[in-house]
C-alpha positions in Angstrom: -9.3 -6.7 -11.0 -12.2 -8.8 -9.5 -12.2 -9.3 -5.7 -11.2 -12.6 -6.1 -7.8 -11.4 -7.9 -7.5 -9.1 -5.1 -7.6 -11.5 -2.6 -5.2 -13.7 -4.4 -2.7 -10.8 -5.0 -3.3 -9.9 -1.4 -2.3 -13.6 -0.2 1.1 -13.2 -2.4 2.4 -9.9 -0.5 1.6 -11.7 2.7 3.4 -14.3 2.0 6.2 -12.6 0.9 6.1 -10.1 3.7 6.4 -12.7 6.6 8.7 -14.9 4.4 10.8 -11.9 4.4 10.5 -11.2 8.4 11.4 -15.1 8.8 7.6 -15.8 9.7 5.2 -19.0 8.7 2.5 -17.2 6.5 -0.2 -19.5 7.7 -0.1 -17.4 11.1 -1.5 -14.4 9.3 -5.0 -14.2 9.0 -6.8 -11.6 6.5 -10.1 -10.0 7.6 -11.8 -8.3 4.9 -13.0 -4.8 6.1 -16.3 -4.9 4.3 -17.8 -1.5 5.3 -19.8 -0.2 2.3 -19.9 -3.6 0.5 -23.0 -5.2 -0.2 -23.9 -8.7 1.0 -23.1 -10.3 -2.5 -19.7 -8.7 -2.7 -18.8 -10.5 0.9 -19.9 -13.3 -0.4 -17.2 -13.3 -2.9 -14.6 -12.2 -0.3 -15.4 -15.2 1.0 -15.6 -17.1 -1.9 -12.1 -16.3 -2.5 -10.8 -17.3 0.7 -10.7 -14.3 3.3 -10.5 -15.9 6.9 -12.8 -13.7 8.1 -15.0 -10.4 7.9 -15.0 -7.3 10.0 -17.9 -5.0 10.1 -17.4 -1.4 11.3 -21.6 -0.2 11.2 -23.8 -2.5 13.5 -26.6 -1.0 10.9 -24.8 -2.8 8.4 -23.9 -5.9 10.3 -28.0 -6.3 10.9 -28.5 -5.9 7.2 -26.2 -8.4 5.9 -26.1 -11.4 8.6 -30.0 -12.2 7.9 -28.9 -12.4 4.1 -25.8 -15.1 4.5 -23.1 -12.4 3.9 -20.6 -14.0 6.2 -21.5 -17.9 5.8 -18.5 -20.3 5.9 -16.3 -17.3 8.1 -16.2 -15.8 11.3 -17.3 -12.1 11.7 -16.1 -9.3 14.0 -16.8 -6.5 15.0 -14.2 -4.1 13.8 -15.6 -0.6 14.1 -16.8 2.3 17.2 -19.1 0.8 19.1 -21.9 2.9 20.8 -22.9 1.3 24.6 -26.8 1.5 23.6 -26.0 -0.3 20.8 -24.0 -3.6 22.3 -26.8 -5.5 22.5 -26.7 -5.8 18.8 -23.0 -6.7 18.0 -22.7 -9.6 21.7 -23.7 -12.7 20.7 -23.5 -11.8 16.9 -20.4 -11.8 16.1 -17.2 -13.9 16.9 -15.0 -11.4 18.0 -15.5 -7.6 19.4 -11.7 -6.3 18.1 -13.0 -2.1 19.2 -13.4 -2.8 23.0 -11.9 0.3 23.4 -13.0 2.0 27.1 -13.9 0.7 30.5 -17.6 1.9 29.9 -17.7 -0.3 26.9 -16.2 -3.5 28.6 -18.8 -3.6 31.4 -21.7 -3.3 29.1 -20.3 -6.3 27.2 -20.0 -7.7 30.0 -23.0 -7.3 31.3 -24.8 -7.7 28.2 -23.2 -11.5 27.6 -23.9 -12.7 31.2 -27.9 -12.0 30.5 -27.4 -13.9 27.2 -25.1 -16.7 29.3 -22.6 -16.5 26.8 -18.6 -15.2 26.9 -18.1 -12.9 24.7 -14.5 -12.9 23.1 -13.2 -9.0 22.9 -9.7 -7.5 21.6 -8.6 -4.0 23.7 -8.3 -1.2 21.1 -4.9 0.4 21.9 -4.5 3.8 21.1 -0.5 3.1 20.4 0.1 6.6 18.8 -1.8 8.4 21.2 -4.2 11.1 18.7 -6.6 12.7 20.2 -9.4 12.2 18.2 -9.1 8.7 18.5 -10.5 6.4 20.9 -8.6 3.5 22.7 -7.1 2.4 25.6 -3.2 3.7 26.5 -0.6 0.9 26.8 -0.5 1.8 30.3 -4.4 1.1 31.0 -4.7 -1.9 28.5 -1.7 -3.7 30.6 -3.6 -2.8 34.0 -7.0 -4.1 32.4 -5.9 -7.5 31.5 -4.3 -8.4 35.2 -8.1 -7.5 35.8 -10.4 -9.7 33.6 -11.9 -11.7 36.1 -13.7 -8.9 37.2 -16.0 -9.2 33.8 -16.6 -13.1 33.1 -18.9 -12.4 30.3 -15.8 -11.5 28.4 -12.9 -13.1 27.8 -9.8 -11.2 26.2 -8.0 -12.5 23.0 -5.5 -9.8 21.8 -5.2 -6.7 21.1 -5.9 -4.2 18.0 -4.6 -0.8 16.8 -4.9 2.0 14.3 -2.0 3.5 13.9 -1.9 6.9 11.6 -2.2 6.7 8.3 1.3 6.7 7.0 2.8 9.0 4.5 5.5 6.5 3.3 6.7 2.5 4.1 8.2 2.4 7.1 6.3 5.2 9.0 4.3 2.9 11.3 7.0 0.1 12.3 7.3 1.7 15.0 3.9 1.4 16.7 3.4 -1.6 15.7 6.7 -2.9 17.1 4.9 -1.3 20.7 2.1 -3.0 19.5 3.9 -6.5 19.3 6.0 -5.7 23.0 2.4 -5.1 24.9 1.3 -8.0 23.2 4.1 -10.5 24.5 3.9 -8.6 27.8 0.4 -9.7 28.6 1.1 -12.8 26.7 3.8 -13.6 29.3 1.3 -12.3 32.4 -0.9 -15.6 32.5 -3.7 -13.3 33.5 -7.0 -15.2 34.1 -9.8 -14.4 31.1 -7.1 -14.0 29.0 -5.4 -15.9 26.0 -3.6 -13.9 24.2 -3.9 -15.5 20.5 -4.6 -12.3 18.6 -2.8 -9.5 17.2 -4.6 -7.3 14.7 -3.0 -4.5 13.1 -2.0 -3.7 9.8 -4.3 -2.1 6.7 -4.0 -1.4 3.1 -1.2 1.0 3.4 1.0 -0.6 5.7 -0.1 -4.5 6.2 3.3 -5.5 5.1 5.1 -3.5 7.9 2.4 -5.1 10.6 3.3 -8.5 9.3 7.4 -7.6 9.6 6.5 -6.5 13.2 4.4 -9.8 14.5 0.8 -9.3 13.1 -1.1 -12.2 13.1 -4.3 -10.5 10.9 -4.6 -7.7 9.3 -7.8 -6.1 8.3 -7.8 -5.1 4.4 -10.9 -3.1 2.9 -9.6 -1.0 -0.3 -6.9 -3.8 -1.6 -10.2 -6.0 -1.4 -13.1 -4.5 -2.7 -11.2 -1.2 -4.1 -11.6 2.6 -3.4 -14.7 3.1 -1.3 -17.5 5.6 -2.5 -18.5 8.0 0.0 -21.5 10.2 -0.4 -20.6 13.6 -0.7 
């Protein structure tokens, strides 16, 4: 199937999956995970009507802005983010969604101040707490946001997770239903430097589950542009 099939088949299990959880579709956005994918190939994401692109390389990201990849659609930020490498990614793109650690906030903090700019930033929740991933606890992310006027060169929009990668429907329902109660809670805060109008979770495997549980995008690379091929 082309990408723009994919996209169109991807907008009909969206549908269907907030439909089913009693939800307006339109409050779903899809962001096309377009690690790996040449410029031309984004540009017929967004061609077919993604609502936005994540990148998760900042080599990448340089490589395809100067060539029009993401014209017509926002871009974020979607991936790791090294500090020596902020200054590269603030200002750039739209959103930050992987603001995942205190050292990270303050240099995007820091680094959108000398540009005069606010950066918008999602906190990277590390709802199923692995250990070899990065992310903020629930705990810390809560704590944070009754905190953001300490960094106005930011200004938080939601959160973001990864969950695990599930062996069967259903498996992740559970963190993202955690996902969707932090969410609310800050929501409810009124915290300065914060509105709360972003909820990203939800993948290939398991964007229908996200949706059932309050998503409002979901970031879809391999239902998009197909199976990814990784140098051996």
């Amino acid at each position: 199937m082309s990408i723009a099939e994919n996209v169109a088949a991807l907008r009909t299990r969206m549908t269907e999956a907030a439909l089913a959880a009693g939800r307006d579709p339109s409050e779903i956005l899809l962001c096309a995970a377009t690690k790996m994918n040449d410029a031309e190939r984004v540009k017929e994401a967004v061609a077919a009507g993604v609502d936005c692109c994540g990148e998760n390389r900042v080599q990448e990201l340089a490589q395809k802005q100067p060539l029009g990849a993401y014209e017509g659609r926002p871009v974020h930020f979607i991936g790791h983010l090294q500090t020596n490498k902020v200054n590269k990614v603030v200002g750039k793109v739209d959103l930050i969604q992987s603001v995942d650690r205190l050292e990270l906030l303050e240099a995007v903090d820091r680094t959108a101040r000398r540009l005069g700019i606010r950066q918008d930033i999602l906190f990277e929740v590390n709802i199923a707490a692995e250990a070899q991933k990065g992310g903020f606890t629930p705990e810390q992310a809560l704590e944070l946001a009754g905190e953001m006027e300490r960094w106005p060169g930011v200004f938080l929009r939601g959160l973001m997770a990864i969950p695990p990668v599930p062996e069967k429907k259903g498996d992740n329902c559970k963190y993202f239903a955690k996902m969707r109660n932090l969410y609310i809670d800050i929501a409810g805060k009124k915290y300065d430097n914060v509105s709360m109008v972003c909820l990203s979770m939800g993948m290939s495997d398991d964007f229908e589950d996200a949706i059932a549980e309050g998503s409002t995008m979901i970031r879809v690379g391999t239902a998009i542009f197909g199976p990814r091929a990784y140098a051996l």
